[in-house]
N, C-alpha and C positions, 0 to 999 in steps of 0.2 A: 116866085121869090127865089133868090138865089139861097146858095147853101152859106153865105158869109150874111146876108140879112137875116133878121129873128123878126119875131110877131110883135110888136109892142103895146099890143091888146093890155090893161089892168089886169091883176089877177083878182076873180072872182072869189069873193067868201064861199063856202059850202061847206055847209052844215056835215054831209054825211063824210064828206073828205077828213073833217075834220076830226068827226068822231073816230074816222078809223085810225088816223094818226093818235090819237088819245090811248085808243084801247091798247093797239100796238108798242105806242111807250109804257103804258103799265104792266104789260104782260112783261117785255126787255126788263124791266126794273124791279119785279118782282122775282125774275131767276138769275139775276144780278148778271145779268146781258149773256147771256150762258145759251148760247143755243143748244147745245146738248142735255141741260135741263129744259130747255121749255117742248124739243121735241119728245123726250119723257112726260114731259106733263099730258102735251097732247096725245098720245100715242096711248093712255091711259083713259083720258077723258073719250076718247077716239071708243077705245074698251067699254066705259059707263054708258054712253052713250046707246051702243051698239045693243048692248043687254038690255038696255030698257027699250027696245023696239026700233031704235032709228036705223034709217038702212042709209049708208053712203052709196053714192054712186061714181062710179070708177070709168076711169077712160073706157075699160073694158068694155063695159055696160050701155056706153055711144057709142058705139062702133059695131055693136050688135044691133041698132038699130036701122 
């Protein structure tokens, strides 16, 4: 396929595609599209999280492997 043709395959429903596009409009709408509030918000919950036992794992952390 050249680079001037496109796929013109339908676009499939999905479900989880959809979900993410849902949650990610709620979260934009509820810090009234503020990315510097919603990276406070996470960067908080990131903190609640952490304290109650959840361990994130960090680029760091694959690369030691």
């Amino acid at each position: 396929m050249s680079n001037t043709e496109y796929d013109s395959r339908p676009l499939v429903e999905n479900e989880i595609l959809d979900e993410v596009h849902a949650v990610r409009e709620a979260l934009s709408a509820r810090f009234e599209y503020d990315v510097h509030k919603l990276g406070e918000y996470l960067r908080s919950r990131r903190k609640e999280l952490e304290e109650q036992g959840f361990r994130f794992v960090s680029k760091e952390d694959l690369e030691k492997r």
